[in-house]
C-alpha atoms as an extended CHARMM CRD file, in Angstrom:
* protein
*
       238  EXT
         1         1  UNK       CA            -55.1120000000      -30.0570000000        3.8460000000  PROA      1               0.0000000000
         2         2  UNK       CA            -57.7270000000      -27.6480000000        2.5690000000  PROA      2               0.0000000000
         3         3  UNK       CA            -57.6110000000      -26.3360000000       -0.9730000000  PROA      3               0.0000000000
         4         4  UNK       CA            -57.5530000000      -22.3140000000        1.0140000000  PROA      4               0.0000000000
         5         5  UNK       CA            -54.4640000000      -23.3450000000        2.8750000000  PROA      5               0.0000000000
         6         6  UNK       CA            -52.1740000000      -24.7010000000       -0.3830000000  PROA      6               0.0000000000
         7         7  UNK       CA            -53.0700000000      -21.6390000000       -2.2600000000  PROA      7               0.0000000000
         8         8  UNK       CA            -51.9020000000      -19.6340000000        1.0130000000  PROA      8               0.0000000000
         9         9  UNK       CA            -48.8740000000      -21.7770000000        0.7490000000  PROA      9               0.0000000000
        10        10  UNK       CA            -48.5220000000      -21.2530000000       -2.7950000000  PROA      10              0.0000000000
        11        11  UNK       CA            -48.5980000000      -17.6120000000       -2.1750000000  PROA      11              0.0000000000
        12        12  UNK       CA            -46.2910000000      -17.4190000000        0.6580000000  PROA      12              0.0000000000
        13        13  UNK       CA            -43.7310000000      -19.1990000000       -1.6530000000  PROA      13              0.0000000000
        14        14  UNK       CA            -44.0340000000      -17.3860000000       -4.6250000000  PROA      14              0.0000000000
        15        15  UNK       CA            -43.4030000000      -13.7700000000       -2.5470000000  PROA      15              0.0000000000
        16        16  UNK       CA            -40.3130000000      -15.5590000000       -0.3960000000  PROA      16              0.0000000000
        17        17  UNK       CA            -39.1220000000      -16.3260000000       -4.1700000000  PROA      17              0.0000000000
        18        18  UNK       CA            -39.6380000000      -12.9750000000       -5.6630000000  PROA      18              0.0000000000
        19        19  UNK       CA            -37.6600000000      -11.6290000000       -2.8860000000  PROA      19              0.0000000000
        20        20  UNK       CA            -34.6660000000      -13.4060000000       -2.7770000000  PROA      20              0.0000000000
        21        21  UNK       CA            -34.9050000000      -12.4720000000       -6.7690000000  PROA      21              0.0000000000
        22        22  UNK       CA            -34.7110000000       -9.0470000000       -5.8380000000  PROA      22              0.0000000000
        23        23  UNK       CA            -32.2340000000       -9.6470000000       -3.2760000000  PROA      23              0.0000000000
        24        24  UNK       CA            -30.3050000000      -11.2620000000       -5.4580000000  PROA      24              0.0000000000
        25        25  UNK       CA            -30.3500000000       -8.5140000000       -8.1880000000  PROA      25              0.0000000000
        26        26  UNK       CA            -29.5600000000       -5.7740000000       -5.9700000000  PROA      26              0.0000000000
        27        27  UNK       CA            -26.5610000000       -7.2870000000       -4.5050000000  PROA      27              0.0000000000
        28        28  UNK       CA            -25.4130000000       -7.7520000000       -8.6240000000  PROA      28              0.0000000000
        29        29  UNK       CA            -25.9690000000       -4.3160000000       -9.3480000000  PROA      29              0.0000000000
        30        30  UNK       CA            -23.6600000000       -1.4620000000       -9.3540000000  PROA      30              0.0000000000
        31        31  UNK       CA            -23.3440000000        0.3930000000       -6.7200000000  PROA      31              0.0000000000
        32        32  UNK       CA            -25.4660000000        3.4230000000       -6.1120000000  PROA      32              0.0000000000
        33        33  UNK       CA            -24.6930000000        6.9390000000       -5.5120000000  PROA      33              0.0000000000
        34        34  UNK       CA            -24.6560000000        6.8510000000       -1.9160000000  PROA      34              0.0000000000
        35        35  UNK       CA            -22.4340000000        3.7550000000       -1.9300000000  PROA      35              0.0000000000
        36        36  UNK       CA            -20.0280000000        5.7460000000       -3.7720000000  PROA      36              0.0000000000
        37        37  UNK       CA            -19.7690000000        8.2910000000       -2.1720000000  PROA      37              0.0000000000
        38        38  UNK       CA            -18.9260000000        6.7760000000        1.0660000000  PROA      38              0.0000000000
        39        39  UNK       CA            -16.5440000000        4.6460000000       -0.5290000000  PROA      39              0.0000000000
        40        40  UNK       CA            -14.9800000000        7.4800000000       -2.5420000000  PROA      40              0.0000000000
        41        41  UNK       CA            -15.6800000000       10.2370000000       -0.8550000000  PROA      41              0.0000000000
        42        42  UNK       CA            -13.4620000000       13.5320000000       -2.1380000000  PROA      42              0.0000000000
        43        43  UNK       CA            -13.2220000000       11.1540000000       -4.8810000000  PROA      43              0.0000000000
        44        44  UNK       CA            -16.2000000000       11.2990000000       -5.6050000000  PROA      44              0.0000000000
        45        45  UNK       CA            -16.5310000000       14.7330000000       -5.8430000000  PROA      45              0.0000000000
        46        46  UNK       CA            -13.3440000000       15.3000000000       -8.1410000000  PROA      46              0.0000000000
        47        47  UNK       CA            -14.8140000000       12.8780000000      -10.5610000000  PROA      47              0.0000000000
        48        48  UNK       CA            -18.4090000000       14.5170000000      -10.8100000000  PROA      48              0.0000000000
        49        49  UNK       CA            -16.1700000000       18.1720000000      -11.0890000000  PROA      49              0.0000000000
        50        50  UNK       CA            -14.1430000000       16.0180000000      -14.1590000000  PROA      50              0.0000000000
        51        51  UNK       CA            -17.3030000000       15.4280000000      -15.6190000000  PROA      51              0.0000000000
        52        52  UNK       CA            -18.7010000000       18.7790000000      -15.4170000000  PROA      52              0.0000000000
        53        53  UNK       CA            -21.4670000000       18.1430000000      -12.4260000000  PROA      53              0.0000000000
        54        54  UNK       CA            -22.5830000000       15.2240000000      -14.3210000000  PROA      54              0.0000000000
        55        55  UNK       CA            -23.2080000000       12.7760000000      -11.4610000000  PROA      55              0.0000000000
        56        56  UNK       CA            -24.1520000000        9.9820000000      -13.4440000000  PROA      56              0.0000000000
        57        57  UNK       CA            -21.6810000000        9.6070000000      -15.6890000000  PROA      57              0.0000000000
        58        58  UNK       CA            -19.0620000000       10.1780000000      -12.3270000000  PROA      58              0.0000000000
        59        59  UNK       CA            -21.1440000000        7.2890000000      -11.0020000000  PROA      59              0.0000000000
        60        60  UNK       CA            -20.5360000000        4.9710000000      -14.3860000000  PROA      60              0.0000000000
        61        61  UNK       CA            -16.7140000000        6.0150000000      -14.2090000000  PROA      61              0.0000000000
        62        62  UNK       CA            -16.1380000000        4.9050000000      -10.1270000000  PROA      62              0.0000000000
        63        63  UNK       CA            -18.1550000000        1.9210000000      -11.0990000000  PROA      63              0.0000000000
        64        64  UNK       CA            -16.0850000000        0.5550000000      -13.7250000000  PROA      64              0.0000000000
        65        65  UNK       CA            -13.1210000000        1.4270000000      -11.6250000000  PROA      65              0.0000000000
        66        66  UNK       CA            -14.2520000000       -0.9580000000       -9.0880000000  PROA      66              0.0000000000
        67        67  UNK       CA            -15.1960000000       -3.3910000000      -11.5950000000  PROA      67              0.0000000000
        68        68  UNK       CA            -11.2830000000       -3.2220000000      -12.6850000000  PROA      68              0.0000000000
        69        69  UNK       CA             -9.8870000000       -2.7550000000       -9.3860000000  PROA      69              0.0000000000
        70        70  UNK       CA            -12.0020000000       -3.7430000000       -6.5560000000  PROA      70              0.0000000000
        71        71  UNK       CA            -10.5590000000       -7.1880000000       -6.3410000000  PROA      71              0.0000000000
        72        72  UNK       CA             -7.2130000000       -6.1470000000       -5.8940000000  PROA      72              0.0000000000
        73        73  UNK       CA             -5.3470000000       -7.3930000000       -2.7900000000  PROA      73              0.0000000000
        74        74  UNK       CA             -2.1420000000       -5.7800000000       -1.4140000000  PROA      74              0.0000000000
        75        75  UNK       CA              0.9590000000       -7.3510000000       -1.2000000000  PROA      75              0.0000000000
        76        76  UNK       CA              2.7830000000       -7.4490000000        2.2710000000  PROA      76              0.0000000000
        77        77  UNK       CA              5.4280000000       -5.9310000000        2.7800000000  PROA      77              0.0000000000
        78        78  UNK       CA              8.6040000000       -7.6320000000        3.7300000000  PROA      78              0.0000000000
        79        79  UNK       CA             10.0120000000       -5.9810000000        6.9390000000  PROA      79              0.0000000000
        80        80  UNK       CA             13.5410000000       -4.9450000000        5.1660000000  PROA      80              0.0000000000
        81        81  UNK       CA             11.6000000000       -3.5220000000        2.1750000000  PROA      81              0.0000000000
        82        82  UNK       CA              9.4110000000       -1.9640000000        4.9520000000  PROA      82              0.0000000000
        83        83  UNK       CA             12.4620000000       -0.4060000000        6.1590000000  PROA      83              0.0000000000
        84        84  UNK       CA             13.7340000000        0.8190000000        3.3060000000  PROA      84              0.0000000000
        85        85  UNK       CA             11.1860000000        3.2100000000        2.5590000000  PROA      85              0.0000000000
        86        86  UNK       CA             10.6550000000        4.3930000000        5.6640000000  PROA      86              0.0000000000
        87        87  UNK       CA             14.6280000000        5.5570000000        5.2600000000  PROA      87              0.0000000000
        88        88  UNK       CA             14.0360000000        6.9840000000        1.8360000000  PROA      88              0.0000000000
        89        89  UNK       CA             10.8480000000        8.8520000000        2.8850000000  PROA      89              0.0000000000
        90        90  UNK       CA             12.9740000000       10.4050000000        5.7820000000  PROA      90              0.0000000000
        91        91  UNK       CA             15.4930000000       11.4490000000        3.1760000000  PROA      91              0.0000000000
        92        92  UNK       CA             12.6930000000       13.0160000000        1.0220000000  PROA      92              0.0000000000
        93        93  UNK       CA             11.8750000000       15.0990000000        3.8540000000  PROA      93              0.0000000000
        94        94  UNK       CA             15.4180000000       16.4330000000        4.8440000000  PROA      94              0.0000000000
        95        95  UNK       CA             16.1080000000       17.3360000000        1.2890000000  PROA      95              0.0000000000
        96        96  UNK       CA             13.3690000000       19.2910000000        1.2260000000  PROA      96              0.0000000000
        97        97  UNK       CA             14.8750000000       21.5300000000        3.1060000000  PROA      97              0.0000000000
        98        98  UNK       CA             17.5640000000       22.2660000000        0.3410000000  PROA      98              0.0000000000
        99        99  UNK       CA             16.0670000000       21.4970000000       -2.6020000000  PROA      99              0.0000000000
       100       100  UNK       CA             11.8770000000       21.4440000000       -2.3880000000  PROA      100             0.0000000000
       101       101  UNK       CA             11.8260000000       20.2960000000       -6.3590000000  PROA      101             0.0000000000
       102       102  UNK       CA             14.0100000000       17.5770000000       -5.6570000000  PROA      102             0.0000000000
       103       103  UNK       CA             12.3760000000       16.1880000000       -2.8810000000  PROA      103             0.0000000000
       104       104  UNK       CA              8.8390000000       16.1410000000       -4.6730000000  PROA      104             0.0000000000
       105       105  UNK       CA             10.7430000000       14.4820000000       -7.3140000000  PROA      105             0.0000000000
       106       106  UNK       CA             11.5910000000       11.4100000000       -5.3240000000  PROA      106             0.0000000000
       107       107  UNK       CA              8.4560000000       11.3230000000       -3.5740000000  PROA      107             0.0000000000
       108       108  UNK       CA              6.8830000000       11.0310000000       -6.4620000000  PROA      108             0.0000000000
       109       109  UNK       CA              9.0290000000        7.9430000000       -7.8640000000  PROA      109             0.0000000000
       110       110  UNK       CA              8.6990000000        6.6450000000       -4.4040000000  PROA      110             0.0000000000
       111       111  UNK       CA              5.3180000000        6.3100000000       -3.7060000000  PROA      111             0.0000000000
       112       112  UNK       CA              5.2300000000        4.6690000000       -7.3690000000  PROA      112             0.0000000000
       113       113  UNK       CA              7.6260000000        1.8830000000       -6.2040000000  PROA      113             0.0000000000
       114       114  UNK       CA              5.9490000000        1.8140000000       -3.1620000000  PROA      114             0.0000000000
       115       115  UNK       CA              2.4670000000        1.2660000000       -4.7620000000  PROA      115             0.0000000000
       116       116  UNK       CA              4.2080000000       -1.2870000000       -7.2790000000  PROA      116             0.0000000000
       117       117  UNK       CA              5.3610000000       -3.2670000000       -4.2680000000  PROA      117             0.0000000000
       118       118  UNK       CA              1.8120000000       -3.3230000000       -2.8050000000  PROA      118             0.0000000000
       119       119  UNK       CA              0.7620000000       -4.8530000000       -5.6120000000  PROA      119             0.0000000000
       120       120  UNK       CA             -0.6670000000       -1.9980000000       -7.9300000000  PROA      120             0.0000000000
       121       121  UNK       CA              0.1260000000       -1.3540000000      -11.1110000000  PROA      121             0.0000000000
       122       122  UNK       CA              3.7860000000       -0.0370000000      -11.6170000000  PROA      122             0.0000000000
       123       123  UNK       CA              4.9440000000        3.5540000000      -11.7250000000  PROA      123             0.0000000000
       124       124  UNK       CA              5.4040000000        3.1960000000      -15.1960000000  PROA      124             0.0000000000
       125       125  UNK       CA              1.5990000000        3.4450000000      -16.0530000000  PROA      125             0.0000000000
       126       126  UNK       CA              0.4050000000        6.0270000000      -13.8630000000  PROA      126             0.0000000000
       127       127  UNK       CA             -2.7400000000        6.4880000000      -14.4410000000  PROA      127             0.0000000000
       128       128  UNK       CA             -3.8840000000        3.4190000000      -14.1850000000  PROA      128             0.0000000000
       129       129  UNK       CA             -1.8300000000        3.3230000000      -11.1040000000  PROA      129             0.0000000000
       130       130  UNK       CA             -3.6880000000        6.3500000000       -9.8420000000  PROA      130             0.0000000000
       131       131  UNK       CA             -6.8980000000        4.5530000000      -10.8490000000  PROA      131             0.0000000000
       132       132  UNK       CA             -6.4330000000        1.4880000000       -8.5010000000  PROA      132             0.0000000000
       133       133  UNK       CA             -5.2220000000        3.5380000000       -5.9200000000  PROA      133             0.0000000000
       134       134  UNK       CA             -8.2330000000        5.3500000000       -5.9560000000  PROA      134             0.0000000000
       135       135  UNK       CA             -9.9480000000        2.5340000000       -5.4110000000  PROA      135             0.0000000000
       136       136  UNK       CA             -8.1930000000        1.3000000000       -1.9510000000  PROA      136             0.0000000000
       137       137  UNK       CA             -6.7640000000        4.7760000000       -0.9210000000  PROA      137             0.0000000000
       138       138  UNK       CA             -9.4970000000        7.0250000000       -2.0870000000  PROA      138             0.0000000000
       139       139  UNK       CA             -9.2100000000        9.5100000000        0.5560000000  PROA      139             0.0000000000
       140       140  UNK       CA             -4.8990000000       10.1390000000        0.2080000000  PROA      140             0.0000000000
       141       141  UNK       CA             -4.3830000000        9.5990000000       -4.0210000000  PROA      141             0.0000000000
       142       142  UNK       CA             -5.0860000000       13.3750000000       -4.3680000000  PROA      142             0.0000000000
       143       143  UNK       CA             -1.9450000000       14.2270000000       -3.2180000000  PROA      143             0.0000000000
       144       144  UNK       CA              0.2140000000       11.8290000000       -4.6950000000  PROA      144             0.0000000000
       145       145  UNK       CA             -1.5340000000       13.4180000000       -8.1600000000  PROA      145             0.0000000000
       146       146  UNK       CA             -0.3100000000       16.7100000000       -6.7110000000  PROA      146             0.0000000000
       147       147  UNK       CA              3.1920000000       15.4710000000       -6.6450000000  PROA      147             0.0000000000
       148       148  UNK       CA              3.2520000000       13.8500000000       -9.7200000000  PROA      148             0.0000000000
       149       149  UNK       CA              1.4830000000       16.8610000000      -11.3320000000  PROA      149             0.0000000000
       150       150  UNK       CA              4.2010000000       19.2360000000       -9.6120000000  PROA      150             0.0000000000
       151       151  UNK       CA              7.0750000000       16.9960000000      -11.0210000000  PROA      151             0.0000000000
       152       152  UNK       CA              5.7870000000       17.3590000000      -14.7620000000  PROA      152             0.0000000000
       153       153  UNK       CA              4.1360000000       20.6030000000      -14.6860000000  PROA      153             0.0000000000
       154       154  UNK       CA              7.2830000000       22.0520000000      -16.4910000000  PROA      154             0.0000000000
       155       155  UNK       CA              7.2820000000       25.6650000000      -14.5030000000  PROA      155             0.0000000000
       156       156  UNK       CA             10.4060000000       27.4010000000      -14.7680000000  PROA      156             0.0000000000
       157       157  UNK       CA             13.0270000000       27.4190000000      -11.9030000000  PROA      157             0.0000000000
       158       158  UNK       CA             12.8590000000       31.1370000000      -10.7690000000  PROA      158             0.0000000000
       159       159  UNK       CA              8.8190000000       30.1750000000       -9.9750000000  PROA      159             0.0000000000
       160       160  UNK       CA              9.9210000000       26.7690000000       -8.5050000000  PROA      160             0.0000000000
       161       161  UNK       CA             12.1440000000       28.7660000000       -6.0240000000  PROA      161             0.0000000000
       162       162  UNK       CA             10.0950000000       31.2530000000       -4.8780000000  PROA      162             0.0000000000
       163       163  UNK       CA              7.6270000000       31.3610000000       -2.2190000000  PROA      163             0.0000000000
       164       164  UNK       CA              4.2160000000       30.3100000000       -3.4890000000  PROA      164             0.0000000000
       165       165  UNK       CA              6.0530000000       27.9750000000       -5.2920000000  PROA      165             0.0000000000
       166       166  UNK       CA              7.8770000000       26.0520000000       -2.6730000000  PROA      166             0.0000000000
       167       167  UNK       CA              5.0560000000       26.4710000000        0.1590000000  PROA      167             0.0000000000
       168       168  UNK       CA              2.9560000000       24.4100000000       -3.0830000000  PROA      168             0.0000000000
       169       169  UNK       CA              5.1880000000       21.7260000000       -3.4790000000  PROA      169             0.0000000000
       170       170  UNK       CA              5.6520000000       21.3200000000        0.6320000000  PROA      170             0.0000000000
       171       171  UNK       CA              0.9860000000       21.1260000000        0.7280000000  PROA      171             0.0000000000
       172       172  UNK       CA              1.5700000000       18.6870000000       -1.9680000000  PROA      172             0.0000000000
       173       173  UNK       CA              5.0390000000       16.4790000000       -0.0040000000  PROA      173             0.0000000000
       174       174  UNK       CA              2.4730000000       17.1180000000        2.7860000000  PROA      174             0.0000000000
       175       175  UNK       CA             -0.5720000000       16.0550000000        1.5460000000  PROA      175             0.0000000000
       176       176  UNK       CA              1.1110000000       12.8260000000       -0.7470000000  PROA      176             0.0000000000
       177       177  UNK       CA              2.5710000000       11.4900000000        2.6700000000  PROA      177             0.0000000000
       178       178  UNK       CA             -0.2900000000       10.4860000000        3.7240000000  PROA      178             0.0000000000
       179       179  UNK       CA             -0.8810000000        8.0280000000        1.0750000000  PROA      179             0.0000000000
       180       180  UNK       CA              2.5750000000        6.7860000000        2.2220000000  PROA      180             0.0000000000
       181       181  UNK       CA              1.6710000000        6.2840000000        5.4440000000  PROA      181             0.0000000000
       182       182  UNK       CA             -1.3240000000        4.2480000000        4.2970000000  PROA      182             0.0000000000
       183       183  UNK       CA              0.3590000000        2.3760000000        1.8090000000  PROA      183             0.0000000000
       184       184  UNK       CA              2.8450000000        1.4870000000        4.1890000000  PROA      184             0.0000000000
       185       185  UNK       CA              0.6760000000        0.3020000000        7.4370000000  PROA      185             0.0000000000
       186       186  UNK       CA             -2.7200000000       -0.8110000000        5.5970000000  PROA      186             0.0000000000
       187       187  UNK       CA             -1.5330000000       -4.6520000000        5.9850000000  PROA      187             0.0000000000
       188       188  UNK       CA             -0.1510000000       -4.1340000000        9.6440000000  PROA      188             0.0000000000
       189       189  UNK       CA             -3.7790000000       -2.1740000000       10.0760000000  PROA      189             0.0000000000
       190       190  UNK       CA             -5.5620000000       -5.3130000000        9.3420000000  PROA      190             0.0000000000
       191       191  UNK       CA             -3.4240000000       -7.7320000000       10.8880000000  PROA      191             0.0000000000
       192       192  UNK       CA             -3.0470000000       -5.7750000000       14.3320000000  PROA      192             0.0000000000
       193       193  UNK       CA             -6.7030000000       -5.7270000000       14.6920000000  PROA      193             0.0000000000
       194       194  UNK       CA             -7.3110000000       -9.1990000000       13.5770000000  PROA      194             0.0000000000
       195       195  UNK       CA             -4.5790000000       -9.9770000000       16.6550000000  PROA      195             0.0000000000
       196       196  UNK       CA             -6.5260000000       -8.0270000000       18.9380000000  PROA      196             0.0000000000
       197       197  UNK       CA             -9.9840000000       -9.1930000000       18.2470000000  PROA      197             0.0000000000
       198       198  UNK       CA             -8.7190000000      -12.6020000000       18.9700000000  PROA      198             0.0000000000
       199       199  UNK       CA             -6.7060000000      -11.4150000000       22.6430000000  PROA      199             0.0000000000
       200       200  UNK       CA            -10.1940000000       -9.3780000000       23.4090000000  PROA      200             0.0000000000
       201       201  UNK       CA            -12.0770000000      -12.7460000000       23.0560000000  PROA      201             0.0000000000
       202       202  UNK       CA             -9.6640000000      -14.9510000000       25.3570000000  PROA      202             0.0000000000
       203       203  UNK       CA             -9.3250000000      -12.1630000000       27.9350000000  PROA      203             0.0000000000
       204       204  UNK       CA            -12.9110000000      -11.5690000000       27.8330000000  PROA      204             0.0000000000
       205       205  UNK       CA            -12.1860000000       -7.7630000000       26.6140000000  PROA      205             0.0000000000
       206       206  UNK       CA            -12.1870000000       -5.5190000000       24.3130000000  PROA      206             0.0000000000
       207       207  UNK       CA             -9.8070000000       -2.7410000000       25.1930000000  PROA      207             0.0000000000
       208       208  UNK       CA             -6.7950000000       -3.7290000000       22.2490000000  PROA      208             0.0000000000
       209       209  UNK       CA             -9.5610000000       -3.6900000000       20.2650000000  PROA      209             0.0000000000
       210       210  UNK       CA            -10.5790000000       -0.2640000000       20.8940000000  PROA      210             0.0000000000
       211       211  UNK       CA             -7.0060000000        0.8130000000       20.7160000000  PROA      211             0.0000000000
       212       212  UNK       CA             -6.5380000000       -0.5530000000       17.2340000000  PROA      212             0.0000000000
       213       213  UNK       CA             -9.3710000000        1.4560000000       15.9330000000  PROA      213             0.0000000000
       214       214  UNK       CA             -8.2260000000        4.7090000000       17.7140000000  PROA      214             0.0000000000
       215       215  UNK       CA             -4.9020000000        4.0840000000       18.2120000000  PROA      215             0.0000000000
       216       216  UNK       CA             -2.9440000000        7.0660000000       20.2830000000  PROA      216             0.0000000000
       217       217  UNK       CA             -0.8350000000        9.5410000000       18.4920000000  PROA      217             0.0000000000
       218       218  UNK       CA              2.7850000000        8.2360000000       17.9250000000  PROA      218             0.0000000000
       219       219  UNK       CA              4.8810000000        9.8750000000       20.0300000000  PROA      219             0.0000000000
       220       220  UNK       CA              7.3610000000       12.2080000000       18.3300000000  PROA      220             0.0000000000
       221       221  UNK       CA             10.7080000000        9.9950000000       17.1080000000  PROA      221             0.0000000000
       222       222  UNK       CA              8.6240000000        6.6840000000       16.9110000000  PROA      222             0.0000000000
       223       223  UNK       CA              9.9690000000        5.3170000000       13.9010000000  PROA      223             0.0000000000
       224       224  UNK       CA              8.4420000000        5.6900000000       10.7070000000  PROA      224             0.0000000000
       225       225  UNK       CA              5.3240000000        7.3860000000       12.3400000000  PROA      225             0.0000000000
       226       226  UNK       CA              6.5940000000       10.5990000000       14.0470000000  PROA      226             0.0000000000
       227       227  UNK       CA              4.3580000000       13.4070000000       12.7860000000  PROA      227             0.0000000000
       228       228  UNK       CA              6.2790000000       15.8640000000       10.5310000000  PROA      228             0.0000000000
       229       229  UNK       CA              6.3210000000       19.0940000000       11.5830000000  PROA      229             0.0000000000
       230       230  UNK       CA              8.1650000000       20.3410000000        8.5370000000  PROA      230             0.0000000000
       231       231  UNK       CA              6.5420000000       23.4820000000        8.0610000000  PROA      231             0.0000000000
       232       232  UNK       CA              7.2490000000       26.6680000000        5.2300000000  PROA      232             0.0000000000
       233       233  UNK       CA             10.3380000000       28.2810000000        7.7860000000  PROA      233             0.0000000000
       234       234  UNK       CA             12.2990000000       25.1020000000        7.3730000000  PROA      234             0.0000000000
       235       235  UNK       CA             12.5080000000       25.3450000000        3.6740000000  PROA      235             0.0000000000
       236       236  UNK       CA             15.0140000000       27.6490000000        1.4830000000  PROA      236             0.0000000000
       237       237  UNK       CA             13.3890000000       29.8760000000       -0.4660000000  PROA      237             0.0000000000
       238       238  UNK       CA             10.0450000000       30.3640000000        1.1330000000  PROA      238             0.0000000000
């Protein structure tokens, strides 16, 4: 072998090494903007506002949030527990009707048990509850903060019952239930599709697939995903 070809070799070695180095390094790093904002995404946004437009220290803040909670894994829930809230939520909403500050109340504890049960931490640290959950369920913790905000804001009762006030607190039951709903199908999410990946590759198909990504609207009564169309006429006071 000719002394031209081993330092070719050489060469080509060296580069294939240097790469992999920098390979290597980028996959250690902390995420980038763009990474974070697609992961966070309104997230995102409320964290640059917290830090008055100051992007990179928003950037250092969701970083060490994943660092802390990115390896979190959500507990199952068992089908009675499942159940269970599904009843309470119900409840929430019918009281509503009644008593609007009430009802935001409970929410509020609920989706705190809920999100203990899931494996986050408990109810009674919040914000470090809200941290993790902002993590997983980026795009729904705003209005569980909404709830929670509503439930210690302290206004008086003549604001609580009047009309701005109650049409708030149903935008933030409204807006909080969709955390719910995530907390309460993001294991059956995964596991459906897992299911149907594996039925789309023995019947040579992939339409359960599809449907698992884009599933059809639930039709109205379907338990524990019937749309609510609670809206301000339904509530006392607004």
């Amino acid at each position: 072998m000719s002394t031209g070809v081993i330092i070719a070799l050489i060469v080509i070695v060296a580069a294939v090494a240097l790469v992999a180095a920098a390979l290597t390094l980028r996959a250690r790093r902390p995420q980038g903007g763009h990474s974070l904002q697609r992961r966070f995404g309104p997230e995102y946004d409320r964290a640059v506002a917290r830090h008055d437009g100051d992007a990179k220290a928003a950037e250092r803040d969701l970083t060490e949030r994943v660092k802390r909670h990115g390896s979190l894994r959500e507990t199952p829930l068992e089908p009675a527990a499942r159940q269970q809230y599904e009843a309470r939520w119900a409840a929430v909403q019918e009281r509503f009707v009644d008593s609007p500050r009430d009802a935001v109340t409970e929410a509020d504890r609920l989706i705190g048990e809920l999100a203990g049960a899931r494996g986050f931490p408990d109810g009674g640290r919040h914000e470090e509850q809200v941290e993790a959950l902002s993590v997983h369920h980026a795009r729904h913790v705003q209005g569980y903060r909404r709830v929670h905000s509503a439930v210690h804001a302290g206004s008086d009762t003549a604001a609580a019952e009047n009309g701005s006030g109650t049409e708030e607190l149903r935008e933030a039951l409204v807006e909080a239930r969709a955390l719910f709903e995530d907390l309460m199908t993001s294991d059956h999410k995964h596991t459906h599709r897992k299911d149907t990946v594996q039925r789309g590759a023995d019947t040579g198909t992939q339409q359960t697939e599809r449907a698992a990504d884009d599933p059809e609207p639930a039709a109205p009564g379907s338990r524990g995903h019937a749309p609510w169309t609670f809206n301000r006429r339904h509530a006392k006071g607004s």
